[in-house]
Every structure is written in structure tokens, then in C-alpha cells.
N, C-alpha and C positions, 0 to 999 in steps of 0.2 A: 379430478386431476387435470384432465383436456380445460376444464373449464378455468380452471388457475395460469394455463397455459394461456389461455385467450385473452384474457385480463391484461396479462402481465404484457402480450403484443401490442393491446388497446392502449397500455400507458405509454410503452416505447416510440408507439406511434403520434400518441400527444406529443410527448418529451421534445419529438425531433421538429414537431412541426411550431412550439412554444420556442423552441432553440433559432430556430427561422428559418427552418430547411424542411422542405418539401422530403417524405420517408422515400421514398425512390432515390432522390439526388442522393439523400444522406446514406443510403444503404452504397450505393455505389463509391460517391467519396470515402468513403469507412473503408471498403477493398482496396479501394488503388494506395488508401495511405498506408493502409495495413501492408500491403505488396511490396511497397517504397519501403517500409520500416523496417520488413523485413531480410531486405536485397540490402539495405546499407549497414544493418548490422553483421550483417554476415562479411563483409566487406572491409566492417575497421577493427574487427577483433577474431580473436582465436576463440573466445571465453562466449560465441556468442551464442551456442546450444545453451546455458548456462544463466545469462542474461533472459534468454528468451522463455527459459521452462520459466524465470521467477517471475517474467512479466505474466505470464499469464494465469499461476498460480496466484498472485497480487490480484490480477481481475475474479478469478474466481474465489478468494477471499472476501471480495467486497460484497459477494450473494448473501453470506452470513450476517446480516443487517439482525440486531438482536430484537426489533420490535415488528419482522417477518416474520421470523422463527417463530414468534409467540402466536403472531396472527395464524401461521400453518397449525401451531399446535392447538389452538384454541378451534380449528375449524375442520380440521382434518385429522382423522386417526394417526397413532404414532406410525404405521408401516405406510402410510401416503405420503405424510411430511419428510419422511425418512427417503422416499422414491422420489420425491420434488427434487427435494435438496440434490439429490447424484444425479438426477438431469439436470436439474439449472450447474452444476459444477461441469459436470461435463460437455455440455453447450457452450461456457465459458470456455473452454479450454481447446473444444475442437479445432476453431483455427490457428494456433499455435502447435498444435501437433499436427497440422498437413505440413507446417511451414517446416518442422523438425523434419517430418517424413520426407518432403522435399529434398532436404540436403543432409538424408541418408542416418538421422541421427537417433534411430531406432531404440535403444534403450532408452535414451534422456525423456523420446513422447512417452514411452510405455510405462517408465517411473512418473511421471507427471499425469498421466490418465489416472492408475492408482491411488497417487496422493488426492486429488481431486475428489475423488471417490470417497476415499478416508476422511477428507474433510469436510464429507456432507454429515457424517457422524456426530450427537452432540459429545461435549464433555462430561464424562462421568465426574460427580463431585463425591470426593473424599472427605473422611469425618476427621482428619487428622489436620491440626490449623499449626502452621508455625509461619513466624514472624520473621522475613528475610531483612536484616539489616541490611538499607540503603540511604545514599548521600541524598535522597530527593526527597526528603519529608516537608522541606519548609515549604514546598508547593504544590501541595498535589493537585491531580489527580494522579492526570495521564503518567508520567514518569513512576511511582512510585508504584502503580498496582503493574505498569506494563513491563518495568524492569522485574517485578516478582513473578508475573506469569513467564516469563520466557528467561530465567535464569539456567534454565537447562540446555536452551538453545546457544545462548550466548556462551556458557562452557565450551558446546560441542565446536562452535564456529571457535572456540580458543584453539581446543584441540590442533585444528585444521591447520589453523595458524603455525603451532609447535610443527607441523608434517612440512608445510611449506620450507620454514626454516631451515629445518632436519634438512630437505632434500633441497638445496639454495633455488627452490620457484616463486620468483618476485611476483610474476603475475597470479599466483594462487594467493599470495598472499596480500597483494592489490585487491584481488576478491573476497577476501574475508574482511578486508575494513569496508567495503563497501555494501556489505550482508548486510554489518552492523548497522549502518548508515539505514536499511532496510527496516531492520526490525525496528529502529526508532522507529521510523513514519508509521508503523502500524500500532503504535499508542495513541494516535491520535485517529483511531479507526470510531469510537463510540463517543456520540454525543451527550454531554453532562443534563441534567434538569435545569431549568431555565433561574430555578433560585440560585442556583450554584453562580450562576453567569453574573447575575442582578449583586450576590453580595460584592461584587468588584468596585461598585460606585468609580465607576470610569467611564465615557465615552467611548463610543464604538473603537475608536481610531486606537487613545490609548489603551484598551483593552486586548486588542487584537494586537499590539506591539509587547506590550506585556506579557504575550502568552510563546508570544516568538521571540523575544528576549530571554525567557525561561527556559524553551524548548532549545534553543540554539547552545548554551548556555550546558543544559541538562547533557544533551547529545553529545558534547564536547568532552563532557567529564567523563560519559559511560566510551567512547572512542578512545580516549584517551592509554591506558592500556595497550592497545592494540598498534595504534599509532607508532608509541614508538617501540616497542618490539620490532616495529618494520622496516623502524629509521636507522635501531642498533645495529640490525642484520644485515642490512641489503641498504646500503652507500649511496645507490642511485635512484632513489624510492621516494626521495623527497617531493619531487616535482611532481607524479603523477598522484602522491598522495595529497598534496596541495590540494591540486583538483578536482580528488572526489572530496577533501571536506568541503570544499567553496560548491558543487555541486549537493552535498547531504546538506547544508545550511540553507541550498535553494530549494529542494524539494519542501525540508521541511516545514521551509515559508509558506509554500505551495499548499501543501497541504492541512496546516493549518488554517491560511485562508477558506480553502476548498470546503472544510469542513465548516464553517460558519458561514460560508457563502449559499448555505441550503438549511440552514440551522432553525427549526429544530428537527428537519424532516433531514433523510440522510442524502448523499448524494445521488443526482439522476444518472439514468446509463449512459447518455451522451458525455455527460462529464465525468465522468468516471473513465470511459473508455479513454479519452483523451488525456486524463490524468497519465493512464496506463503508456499511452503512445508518446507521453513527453520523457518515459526512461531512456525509450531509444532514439530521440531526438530533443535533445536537452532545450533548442532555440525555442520551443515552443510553451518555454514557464517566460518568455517575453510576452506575451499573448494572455498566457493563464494567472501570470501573477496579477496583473493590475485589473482583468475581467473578474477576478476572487473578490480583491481586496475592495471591486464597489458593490458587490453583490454582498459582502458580508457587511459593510456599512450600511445596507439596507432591510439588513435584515437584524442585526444588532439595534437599530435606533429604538424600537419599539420597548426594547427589555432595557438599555442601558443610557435612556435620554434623559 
């Protein structure tokens, strides 16, 4: 286990120095933005214990890379992969609960430590198979197997919705279209096999527009519900809801790029964490978008020239 732990330093430290930052500068710049990101989300919203538990459950989401999990279980007994997993989850997540502790938000870190934990857990798989009708068959993947894994989730976040309604809190309900907006981006968390990619007969460029055409497209239809439930309710809901969907359409960009932009290896920590840090500072998918979109042209030529 210490030795897994060393490894995984030895890569972070390539990563940062491949990235073209000396690990020292880069450890330090990662605090102070972290500091900043944190002092200004606290500063433009109420909702920001909230924002900030998902960012970091989001980062520690992205430890579950399915082709680690195998390498842990292939190398290491179930009760060490099982002990990895809830350290690296909860590493992930330590500096998001000082930042909570800081501004006194003492359940929000202690439910986010445990979920954390919970989600170093595999999925038990059930013998029971049914077939969730959805509008996204003519393209799968992502949409149609990620709309059927989190069909539970998406209720519950209705639920909340019906609660907000109920008790007229626009901003609760601002936040459950913007969960949604969430749980899209994490259909595009696993990467396909490279035939899957190849049967496109497209060019890089069109292929990756194709896929964010689809997605944008796909996102719009499963939002769409919620949207206006929020429009019928609450009169004044329009404008901030504009701008989480033109925000959900730009993450989504983001991070479909993102995900081809390291394709067919998953994404590094450098990038990942930055992903992370562009929830609480949107300006910086100016940066991330057009750094994706040549990194996954370079790395698509080879499969789709």
C-alpha cells in the first residue's frame, strides 16, 4: 500500500513537471487558487457549502477511474484496494473540508467525509436486468447507459425540486437544475474502446462536434422537465436559469473535450483538478476549452485520419 502511495507521487510529480510547472511552484499555485476559490465562492452565493461539498465529491469521483480499480484489484487483495480507495477518496476531499471547517460548516464536511468513504465501495451487481426506456437510443453511449444508472438520482433531485416549489425557494430550486446539469457531465466520466471511436469515419474536428452536438442536445432534453417546472413556479427564474443552461452547455463542452483530450488514458491530476476549480470560476473554460480542443485533435488524428 505505501508503495502504491509512492507511485502515484512519482506520477503527480511527472504530470506537473510534463504540464511545465516545476512540483513546488505547482504545489503552491494549487493553494493560493484553491484559497482564492474558495474566499470568492463564499462571497457570491449562500448555496456555497453546497457547491463546494459537490466540487470536491466531483474530484474525488474522478479516483474511480475503471481501469485502476482493476489494476488495484489485479495487484492487491480485496481488503487493500478497498483501504486505497478510502484513502485516495479521502485525500481528495481533505482540503474541502478544512475550507468547510473554516466557515463553521460542520455537517455539510462530515456528510462529505462519509460519502467519500462510501464511495470508495465497489458496486454490488444485481441478477435482476430491466430495460429503462429512454429518448437517447439513437446515439449511444454515454447518455443512454448514464441516464439508466442514475435514474434514482434524477427522481430524488425531482423530489427536491417538488420541496422547493412547495415551500416558494427559487434558489433551491436554481440548485436542482443545476445538479442536473451535473449529473450529465458525469456520463462522460468513461472512456469508449478506440473501435467504437474509429466506427465514426469522421475527422477529429467533426467527430468531437458530433459528440457535443449530441451531448448538448441530449442534456437539453433530460433538463428540460425541470426547467420549466421552474419557469411555471417562480416568474423570476428565467434569467438565472439562462445562465446555468449556457454554463451546463459549456462545461459539457469542456468536458467532452477534456475527455478526448487524454484519450485513450484518463485524465491527469493537474487536469482534472483544474477542471474541478473551473466550477467555482467559470472564466477559466476560456483557457480550458481551446487547450482541450488541440490536445484532443492530437490525439484523435491517429484513430480517425
Amino acid at each position: 500500500m505505501k508503495e502504491y502511495f509512492l507511485l502515484q507521487y512519482t506520477i503527480l510529480q511527472r504530470q506537473l513537471i510534463e504540464f511545465g510547472i516545476k512540483p513546488v511552484f505547482g504545489y503552491l499555485l494549487g493553494t493560493v487558487v484553491f484559497t482564492g476559490l474558495t474566499v470568492y465562492l463564499w462571497s457570491v452565493t449562500t448555496f456555497a457549502p453546497y457547491l463546494y461539498a459537490l466540487m470536491g465529491l466531483s474530484v474525488a469521483g474522478m479516483m474511480a477511474d475503471p481501469g485502476k480499480v482493476v489494476f488495484l484489484r489485479q495487484h492487491f487483495p480485496h481488503q487493500i484496494t478497498l483501504r486505497i480507495r478510502m484513502v485516495e477518496n479521502l485525500m481528495a476531499v481533505t482540503p474541502f473540508v478544512i475550507g468547510l471547517l473554516c466557515y463553521q460548516a460542520w455537517w455539510i464536511a462530515a456528510g462529505m467525509v462519509g460519502l467519500a468513504g462510501v464511495l470508495a465501495f465497489p458496486m454490488r451487481q444485481t441478477s435482476v436486468s430491466m430495460a429503462i426506456p429512454t429518448p437517447f437510443g439513437r446515439y449511444p453511449f454515454e447518455f443512454l447507459t448514464g441516464f439508466r444508472k442514475n435514474v434514482l438520482i434524477l427522481l430524488l433531485v425531482g423530489g427536491v425540486l417538488v420541496m422547493a416549489i412547495r415551500y416558494d425557494n427559487l434558489n433551491l430550486a436554481l440548485f436542482t437544475c443545476a445538479v442536473v446539469w451535473l449529473i450529465a457531465l458525469t456520463f462522460y466520466a468513461t472512456s469508449e474502446p478506440a473501435y467504437v471511436v474509429w466506427v465514426h469515419h469522421l475527422g477529429p474536428a467533426g467527430f468531437l462536434w458530433h459528440k457535443i452536438k449530441v451531448a448538448v442536445v441530449y442534456a437539453t432534453l433530460m433538463m428540460l422537465p425541470y426547467g420549466l417546472a421552474t419557469i411555471l413556479f417562480f416568474q423570476n427564474a428565467i434569467l438565472p436559469l439562462v445562465l446555468i443552461w449556457i454554463l451546463g452547455w459549456l462545461y459539457l463542452a469542456t468536458v467532452i473535450l477534456g475527455k478526448y483530450a487524454f484519450y485513450p488514458s484518463s485524465m491527469s491530476v493537474p487536469q482534472g483538478i483544474l477542471m474541478a476549480l473551473s466550477f467555482g470560476f467559470p472564466p477559466l473554460l476560456l483557457v480550458l476549452i481551446p487547450y482541450f480542443y488541440r490536445q484532443s485533435l492530437r490525439r484523435l488524428q491517429p484513430i480517425l485520419a
